[in-house]
Structures are given as C-alpha cells and as structure tokens.
C-alpha positions in Angstrom: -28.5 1.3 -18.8 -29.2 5.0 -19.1 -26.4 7.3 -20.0 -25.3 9.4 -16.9 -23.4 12.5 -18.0 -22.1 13.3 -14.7 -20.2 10.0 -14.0 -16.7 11.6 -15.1 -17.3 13.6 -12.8 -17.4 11.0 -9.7 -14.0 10.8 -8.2 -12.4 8.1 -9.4 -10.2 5.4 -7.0 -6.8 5.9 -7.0 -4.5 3.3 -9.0 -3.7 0.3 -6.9 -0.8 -1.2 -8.0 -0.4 -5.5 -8.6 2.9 -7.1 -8.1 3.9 -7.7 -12.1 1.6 -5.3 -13.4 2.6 -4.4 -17.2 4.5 -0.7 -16.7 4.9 0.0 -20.4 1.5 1.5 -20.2 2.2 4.4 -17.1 3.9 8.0 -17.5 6.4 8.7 -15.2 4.5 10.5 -13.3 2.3 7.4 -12.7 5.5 5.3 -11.9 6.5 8.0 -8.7 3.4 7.6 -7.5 3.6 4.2 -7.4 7.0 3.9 -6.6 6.0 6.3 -3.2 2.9 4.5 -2.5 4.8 1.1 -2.4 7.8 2.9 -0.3 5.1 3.7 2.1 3.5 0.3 2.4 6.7 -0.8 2.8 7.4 1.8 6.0 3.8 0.4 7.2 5.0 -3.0 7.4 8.4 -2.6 8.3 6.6 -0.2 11.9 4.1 -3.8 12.2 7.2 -6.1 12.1 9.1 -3.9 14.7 5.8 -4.0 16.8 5.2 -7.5 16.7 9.1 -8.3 17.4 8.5 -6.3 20.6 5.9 -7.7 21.7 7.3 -11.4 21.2 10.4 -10.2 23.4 7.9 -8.6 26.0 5.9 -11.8 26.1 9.4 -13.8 26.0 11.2 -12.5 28.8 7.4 -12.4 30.6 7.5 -16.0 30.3 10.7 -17.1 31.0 11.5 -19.3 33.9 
C-alpha cells in the first residue's frame, strides 16, 4: 500500500457513539458533543412516536364502527 500524504487531510466521519462505549478515553468537549447528538436523536424519535401515535388514532377512529 503506497503511502498517501494527503489522507489527513480527508475529512474524517464524525464520532458515532455505541450504547456502553468506554468514556474514560473522551475530553469533555467530546462528551457535549455526544451528549447533544444523542439529545437530538432522542427529539427525532420522540417527533416519529408522536407521528405514528397520530396516525394510529386517525386510522382508529377511521375504522371504528
């Protein structure tokens, strides 16, 4: 494999985080943004459970006799 001296400069992926994940390793800086990353998956699928709620009540009262 030939040496490539402009892979550091590729953007790199941002850090996913893993339920578990060892935290002694992160700065604090690394924890916020994890911490607001996972408040904002948590937003996401809090607005999909509010969705799907409504549309089981639309389809519900649609469907009852």
């Amino acid at each position: 494999m030939a040496f490539d001296p402009l892979a550091d400069d590729k953007p790199r992926p941002k850090p996913t985080h893993d339920l578990g994940q060892d935290l002694s390793t992160l700065s604090l800086h690394e924890l916020d943004e994890r911490i607001a990353l996972m408040r904002a998956e948590i937003e996401r699928l809090e607005h999909a459970k509010v969705s799907k709620e409504a549309s089981k009540n639309a389809a519900s009262s649609f469907f009852k006799v």
